[in-house]
C-alpha positions as CSV (number, residue, x, y, z in Angstrom):
1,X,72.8,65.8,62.3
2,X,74.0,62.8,60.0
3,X,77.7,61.5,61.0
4,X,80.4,63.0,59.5
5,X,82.2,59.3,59.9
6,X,79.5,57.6,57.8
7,X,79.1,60.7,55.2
8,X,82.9,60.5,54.4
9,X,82.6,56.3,54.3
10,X,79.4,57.0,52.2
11,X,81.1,59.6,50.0
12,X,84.6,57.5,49.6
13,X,82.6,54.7,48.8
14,X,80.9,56.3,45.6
15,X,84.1,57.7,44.6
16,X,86.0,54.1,44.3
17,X,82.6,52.4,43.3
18,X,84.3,49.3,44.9
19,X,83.4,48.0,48.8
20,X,87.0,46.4,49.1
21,X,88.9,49.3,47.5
22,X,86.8,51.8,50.1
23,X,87.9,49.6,53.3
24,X,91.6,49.2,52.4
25,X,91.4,53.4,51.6
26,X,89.9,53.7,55.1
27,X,91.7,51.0,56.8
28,X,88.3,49.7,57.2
29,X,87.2,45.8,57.3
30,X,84.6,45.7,54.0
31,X,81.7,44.8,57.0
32,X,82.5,47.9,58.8
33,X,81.9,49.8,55.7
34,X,78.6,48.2,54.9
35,X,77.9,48.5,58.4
36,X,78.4,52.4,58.0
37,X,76.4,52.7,55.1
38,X,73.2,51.0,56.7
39,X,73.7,53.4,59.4
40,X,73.6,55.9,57.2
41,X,70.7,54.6,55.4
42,X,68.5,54.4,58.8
43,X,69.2,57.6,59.8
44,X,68.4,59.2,56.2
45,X,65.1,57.1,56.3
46,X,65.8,56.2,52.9
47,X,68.0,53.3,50.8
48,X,70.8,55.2,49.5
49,X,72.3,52.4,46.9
50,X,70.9,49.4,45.1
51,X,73.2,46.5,45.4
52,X,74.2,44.3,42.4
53,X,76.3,41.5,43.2
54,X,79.9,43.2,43.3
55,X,78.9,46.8,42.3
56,X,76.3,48.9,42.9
57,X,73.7,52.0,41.7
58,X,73.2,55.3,43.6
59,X,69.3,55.7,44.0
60,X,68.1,59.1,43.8
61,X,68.2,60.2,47.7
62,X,71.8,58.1,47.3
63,X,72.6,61.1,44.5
64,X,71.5,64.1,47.1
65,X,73.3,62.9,50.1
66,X,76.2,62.1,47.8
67,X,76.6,66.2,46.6
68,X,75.6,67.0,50.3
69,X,78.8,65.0,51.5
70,X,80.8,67.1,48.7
71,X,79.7,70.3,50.4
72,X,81.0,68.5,53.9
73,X,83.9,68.0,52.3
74,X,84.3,70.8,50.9
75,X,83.4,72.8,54.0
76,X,85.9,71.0,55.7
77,X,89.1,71.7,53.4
78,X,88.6,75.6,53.6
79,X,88.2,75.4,57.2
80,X,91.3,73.9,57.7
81,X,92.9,76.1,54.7
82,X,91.5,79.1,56.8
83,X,93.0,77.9,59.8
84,X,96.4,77.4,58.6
85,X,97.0,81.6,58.4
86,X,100.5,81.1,60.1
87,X,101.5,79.4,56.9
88,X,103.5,82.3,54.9
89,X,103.5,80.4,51.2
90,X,100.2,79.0,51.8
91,X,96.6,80.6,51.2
92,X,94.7,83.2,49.4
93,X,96.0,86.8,49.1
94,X,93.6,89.6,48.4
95,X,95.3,93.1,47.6
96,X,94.4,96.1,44.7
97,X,97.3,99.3,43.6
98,X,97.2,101.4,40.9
99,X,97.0,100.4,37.1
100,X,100.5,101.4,36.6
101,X,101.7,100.1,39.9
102,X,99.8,96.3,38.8
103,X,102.2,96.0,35.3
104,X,105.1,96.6,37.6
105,X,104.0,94.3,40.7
106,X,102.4,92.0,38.8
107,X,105.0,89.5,37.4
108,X,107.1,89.3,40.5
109,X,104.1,88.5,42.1
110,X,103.6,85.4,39.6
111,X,107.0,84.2,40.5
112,X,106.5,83.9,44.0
113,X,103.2,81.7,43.2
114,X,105.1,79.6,40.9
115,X,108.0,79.4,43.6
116,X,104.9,78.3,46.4
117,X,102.4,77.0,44.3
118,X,100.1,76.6,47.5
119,X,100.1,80.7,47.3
120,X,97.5,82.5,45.4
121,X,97.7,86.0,44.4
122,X,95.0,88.2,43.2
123,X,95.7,91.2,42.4
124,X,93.2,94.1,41.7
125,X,94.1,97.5,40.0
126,X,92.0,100.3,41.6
127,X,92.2,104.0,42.3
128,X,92.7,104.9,46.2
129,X,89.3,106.2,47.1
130,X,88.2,102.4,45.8
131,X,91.0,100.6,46.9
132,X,90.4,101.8,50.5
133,X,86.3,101.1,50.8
134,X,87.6,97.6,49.4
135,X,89.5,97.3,52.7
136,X,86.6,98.1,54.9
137,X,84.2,95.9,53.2
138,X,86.9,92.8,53.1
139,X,87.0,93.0,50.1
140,X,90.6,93.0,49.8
141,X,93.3,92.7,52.8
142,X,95.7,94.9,51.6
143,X,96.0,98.1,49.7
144,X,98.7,100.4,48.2
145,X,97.4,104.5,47.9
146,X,99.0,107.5,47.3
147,X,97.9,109.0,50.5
148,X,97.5,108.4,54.0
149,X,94.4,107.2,54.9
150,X,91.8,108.2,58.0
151,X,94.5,106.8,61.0
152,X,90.9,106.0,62.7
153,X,89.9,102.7,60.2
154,X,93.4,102.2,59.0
155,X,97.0,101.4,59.8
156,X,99.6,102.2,56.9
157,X,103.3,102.3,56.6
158,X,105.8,103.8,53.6
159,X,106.3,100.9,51.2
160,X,108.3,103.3,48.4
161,X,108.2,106.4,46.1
162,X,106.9,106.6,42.6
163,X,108.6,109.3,39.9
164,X,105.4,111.1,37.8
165,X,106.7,111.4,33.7
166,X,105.0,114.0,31.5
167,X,105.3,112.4,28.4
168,X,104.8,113.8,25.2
169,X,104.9,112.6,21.9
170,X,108.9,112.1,20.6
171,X,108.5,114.8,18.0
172,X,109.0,117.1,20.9
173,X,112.1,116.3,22.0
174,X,114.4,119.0,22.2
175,X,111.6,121.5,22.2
176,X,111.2,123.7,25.3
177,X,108.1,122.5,27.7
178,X,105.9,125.8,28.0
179,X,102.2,126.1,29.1
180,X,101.7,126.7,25.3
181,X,103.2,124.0,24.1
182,X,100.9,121.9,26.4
183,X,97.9,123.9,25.1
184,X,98.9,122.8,21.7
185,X,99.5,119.8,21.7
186,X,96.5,118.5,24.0
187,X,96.0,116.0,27.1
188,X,95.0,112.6,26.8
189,X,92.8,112.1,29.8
190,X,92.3,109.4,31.9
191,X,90.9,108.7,35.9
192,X,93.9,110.0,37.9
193,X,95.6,112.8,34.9
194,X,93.6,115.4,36.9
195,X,95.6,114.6,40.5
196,X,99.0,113.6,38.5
197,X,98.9,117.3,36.8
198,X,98.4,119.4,40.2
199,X,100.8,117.7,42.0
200,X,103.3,117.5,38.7
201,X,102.7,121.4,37.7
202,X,103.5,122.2,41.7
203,X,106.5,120.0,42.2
204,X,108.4,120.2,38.9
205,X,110.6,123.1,39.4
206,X,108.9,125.1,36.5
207,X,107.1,128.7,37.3
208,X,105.1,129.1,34.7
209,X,103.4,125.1,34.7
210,X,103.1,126.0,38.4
211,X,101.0,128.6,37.7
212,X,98.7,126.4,35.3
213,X,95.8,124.3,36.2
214,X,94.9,121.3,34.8
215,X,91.4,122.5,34.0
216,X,93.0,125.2,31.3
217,X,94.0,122.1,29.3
218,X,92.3,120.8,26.0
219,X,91.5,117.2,25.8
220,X,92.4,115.5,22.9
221,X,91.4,111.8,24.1
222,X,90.3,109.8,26.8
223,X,91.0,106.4,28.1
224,X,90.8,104.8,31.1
225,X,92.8,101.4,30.4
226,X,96.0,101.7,31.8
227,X,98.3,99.9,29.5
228,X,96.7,102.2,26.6
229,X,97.4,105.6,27.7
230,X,100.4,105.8,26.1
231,X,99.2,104.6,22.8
232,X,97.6,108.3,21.3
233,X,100.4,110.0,22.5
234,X,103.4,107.9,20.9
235,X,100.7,108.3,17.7
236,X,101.3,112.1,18.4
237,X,97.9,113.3,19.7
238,X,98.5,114.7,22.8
239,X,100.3,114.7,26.1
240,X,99.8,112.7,29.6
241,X,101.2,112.7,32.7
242,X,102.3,108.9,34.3
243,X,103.7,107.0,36.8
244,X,107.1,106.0,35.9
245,X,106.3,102.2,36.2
246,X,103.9,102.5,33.5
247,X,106.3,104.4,30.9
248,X,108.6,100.9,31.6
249,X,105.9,98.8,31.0
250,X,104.9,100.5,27.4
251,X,106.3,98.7,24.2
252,X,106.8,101.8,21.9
253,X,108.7,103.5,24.2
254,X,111.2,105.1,21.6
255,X,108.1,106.6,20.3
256,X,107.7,108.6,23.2
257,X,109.6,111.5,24.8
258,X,109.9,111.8,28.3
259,X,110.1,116.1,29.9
260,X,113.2,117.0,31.6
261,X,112.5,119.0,34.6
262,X,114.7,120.8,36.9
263,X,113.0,118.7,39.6
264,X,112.2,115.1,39.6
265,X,108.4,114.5,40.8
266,X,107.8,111.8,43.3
267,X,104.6,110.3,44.9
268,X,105.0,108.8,48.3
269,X,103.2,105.1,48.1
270,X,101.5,103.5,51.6
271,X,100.8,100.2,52.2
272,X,97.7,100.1,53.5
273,X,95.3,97.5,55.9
274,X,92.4,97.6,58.1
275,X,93.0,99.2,61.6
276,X,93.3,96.1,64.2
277,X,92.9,93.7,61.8
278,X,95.8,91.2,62.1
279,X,96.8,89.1,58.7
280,X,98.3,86.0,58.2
281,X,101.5,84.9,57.8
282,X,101.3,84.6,54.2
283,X,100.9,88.8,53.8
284,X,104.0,89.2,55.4
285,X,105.4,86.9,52.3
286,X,104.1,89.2,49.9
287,X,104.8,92.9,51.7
288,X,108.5,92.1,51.8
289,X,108.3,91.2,48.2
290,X,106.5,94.4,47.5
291,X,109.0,96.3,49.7
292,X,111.9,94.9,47.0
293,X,110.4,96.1,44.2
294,X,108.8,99.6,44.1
């Protein structure tokens, strides 16, 4: 194994191209750095620089233990970045929610990187069943679902509530919501209408959508982009069925008309992590941020 004292002399050495420069930066005498350097030259087996009076050229070996000192370096910076997990506005943070959920956690999220610039976020938008096999593969750290998860693989705790919308296009305001209006005016689909539907058409107060199934529905679109779900039906082609967070987030929202209900429909949201896995510092940062906001 090549010392890691004469890799780092070796490496500073290249990087100030100047013997005098690399002892003062190491509180070095400029012998002792030569000395290094030889060393480090014996134990390679090969001449790793070709003196020229004051300055001097890497040879080729010089070039290859030069990028293998970068990986040492390297190395060394995350494994002392990794260490320091008791750090809470320091390090990487791994966590996926919802489309909808992201345009509403997203920003705030920003500002507490811009507050703790050492803090970096990356956030993933992902439906549950994804969100959770992300979590057993380390993918991600943390998770927010719609449903608890196996107790078994994971811990999980109520982080908030989310209010469904069925939103129809703004021509239908005033207009009584029916199963046949819905039949009429069409659904525009998307990954999680299906689940938003059931639990909207059994929660919202209404006999006769609780008697419906999403399945009896025409589809007049599909998307699966979050941010343009909304866009066919403020151009009045059909009807979808949101998270609240999501309605907030779209920019033609006056074209849009939002179903009064004689109940409100709410979905319970989890924060979710591995079972037994025990997270730095840092997470704590960001699930009482998260906590504030949904």
């Amino acid at each position: 194994m090549l010392n890691p004292i004469w890799l780092n002399t070796f490496k500073t050495l290249v990087d100030l191209g100047h013997f005098t420069r690399t002892a003062e930066k190491l509180h070095m005498t400029q012998p002792g750095v030569s000395q290094q350097i030889q060393k480090l030259e014996n134990a390679c087996g090969h001449s790793l620089i070709k003196r020229e009076k004051k300055s001097f050229e890497l040879s080729e070996q010089g070039r290859v233990v030069y990028e293998y000192a970068l990986k040492v370096a390297e190395g060394e910076a995350n494994l002392i970045e990794t260490l320091g997990f008791d750090n809470p506005y320091a390090g990487q943070c791994k966590l996926s929610c919802s489309g909808s959920l992201a345009l509403q956690l997203y920003p705030p999220l920003l500002s507490l990187q811009q507050q703790h610039p050492q803090l970096s976020v990356q956030l993933e938008a992902a439906p549950n069943q994804k969100i959770l096999h992300d979590l057993q593969s380390g993918n991600i750290d943390l998770g927010i679902v719609t449903h608890i998860p196996a107790t078994g693989l994971y811990q999980s705790a109520i982080i908030g509530e989310e209010t469904l919308c069925l939103v129809l296009p703004q021509g239908y305001e005033n207009r009584d919501v029916t199963p046949e209006q819905l039949i009429e005016c069409g659904l525009i689909d998307h990954p999680d209408a299906k689940h938003y539907l059931s639990l909207y058409f059994e929660q919202c107060g209404d006999k006769a959508l609780a008697e419906m199934s999403p399945d009896d529905l025409p589809k007049s679109g599909y998307i699966n982009q979050v941010n343009q779900i909304l866009l066919p039906v403020a151009k009045g082609l059909g009807f979808t069925v949101l998270p609240e967070s999501a309605v907030k987030n779209f920019p033609q929202r006056d074209e849009l008309y939002i179903a009064q209900m004689a109940k409100q429909v709410k979905e319970t949201l989890y924060l979710v992590q591995k079972r037994n896995r025990q997270l730095p510092a840092r997470y704590q940062t960001v699930s009482r941020l998260l906590g504030g906001i949904i």
